[in-house]
N, C-alpha and C positions, 0 to 999 in steps of 0.2 A: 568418630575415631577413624584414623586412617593404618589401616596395615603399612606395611614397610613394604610387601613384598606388592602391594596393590594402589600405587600413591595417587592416580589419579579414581579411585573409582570415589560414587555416590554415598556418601552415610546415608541407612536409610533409617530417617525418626519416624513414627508413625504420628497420626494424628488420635489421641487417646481418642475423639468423637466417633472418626470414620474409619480408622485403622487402614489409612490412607497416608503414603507421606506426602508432607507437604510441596516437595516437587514437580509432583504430579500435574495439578491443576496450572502452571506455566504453561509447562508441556503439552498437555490437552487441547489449549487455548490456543497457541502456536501452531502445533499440526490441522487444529480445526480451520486455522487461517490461512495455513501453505496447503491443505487440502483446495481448500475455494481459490486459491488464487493461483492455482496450478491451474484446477479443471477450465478456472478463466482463461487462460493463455492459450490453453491449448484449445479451447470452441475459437479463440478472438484467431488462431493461425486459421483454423478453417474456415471462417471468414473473413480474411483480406487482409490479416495482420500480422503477419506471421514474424515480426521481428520486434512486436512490443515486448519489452520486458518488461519486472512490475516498478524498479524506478522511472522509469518512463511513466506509467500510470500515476505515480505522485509526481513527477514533474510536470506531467502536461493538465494537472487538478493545481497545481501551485501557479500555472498559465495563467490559468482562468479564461472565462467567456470575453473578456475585454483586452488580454494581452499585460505584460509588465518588462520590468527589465532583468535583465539574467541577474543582478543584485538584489534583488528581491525575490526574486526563485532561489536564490541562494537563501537566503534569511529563511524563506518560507518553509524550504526542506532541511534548513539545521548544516548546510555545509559550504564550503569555501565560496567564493567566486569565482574560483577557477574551475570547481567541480560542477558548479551549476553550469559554468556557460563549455565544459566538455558534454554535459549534458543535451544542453541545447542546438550544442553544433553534430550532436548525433540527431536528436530530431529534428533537425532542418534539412539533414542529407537520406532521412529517411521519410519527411515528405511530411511530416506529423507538425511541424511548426516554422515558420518563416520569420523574419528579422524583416521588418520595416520601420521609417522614420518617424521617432515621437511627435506628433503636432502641433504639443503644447511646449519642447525641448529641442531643437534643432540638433544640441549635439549627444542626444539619447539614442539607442534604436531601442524597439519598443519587441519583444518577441509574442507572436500571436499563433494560434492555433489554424491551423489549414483546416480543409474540408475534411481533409483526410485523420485529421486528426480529430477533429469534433466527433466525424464517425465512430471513429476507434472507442471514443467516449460513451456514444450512445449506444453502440455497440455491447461496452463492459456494463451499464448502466441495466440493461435487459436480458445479460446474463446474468447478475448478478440476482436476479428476482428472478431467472430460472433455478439459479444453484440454491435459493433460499426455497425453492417450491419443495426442490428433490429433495430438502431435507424434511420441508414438513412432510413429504410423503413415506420417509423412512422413521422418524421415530415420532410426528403428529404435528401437527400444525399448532396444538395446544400450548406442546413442549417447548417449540421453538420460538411460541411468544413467549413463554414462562424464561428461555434464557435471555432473549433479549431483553425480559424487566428486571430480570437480576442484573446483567453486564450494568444496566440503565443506572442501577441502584448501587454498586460498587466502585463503577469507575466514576471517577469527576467529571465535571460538566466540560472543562476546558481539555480534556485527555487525546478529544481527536484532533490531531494533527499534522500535518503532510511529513514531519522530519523524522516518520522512520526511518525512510532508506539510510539518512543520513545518521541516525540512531544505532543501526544496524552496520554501520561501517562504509557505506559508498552510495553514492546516487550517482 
């Protein structure tokens, strides 16, 4: 039901099992994900990164170890080619990825990850199994495999995918 005098607020149904509504667990899941990927950004500024944002983190995982073309980092993250290669031409002037010529296409460039960008990679890769320790250290290490076999168990198998940012409205 919506009030008149309160048009955009939340109905809240409960869930007759948990007496929880069922908006919650979005929400939960969300903050649990912009909690980690804040605390990422901000260890990655204190080491040597300090202008990755997290579409950058899915664009330079839509790179990959071999390089492609900014129309295929397009496709990969879910949005234009003109957003992917705005994309690309912010991580090529901040050092994270360079434009060279396809070998096998003379009239492709091919965009590849820099040193500095692979860094930046290994870098989130070893935070990220930090941010997962501190969690087992706050509510057990049990728990935190017991949600990863649920997440395992609810989501589908094909779910993971680079084109949030582009989901989410920009990359």
């Amino acid at each position: 039901m919506v009030d008149d005098k309160k048009v955009n607020q939340v109905v809240e149904v409960r869930n007759a099992l948990t007496d929880t509504p069922g908006y919650e667990l979005p929400l939960l899941l969300f903050a649990g994900f912009r909690s980690l990927i804040d605390r990422l950004h901000a260890e990655l500024a204190q080491q040597g990164h300090p202008d990755v944002r997290p579409a950058y983190g899915f664009a330079m995982q839509a790179i990959g170890p071999h390089g492609t073309t900014a129309s295929e980092i397009g496709r990969r993250l879910g949005v234009s080619k003109q957003a992917a290669g705005k994309t690309v031409d912010r991580l090529v002037a901040l050092g994270y990825a360079e434009r060279t010529d396809d070998p096998s296409d003379a009239r492709r460039k091919l965009v590849r990850l820099t040193a500095h960008g692979l860094d930046a990679l290994t870098r989130s890769a070893a935070i990220f199994d930090e941010l997962r320790s501190d969690w087992a250290g706050t509510v057990g290490a049990g728990r935190v495999r017991e949600i990863e076999d649920v997440l395992r168990t609810v989501v589908p198998a094909d779910a993971f995918r680079l084109d949030a940012a582009g989901w989410f409205g920009g990359a």
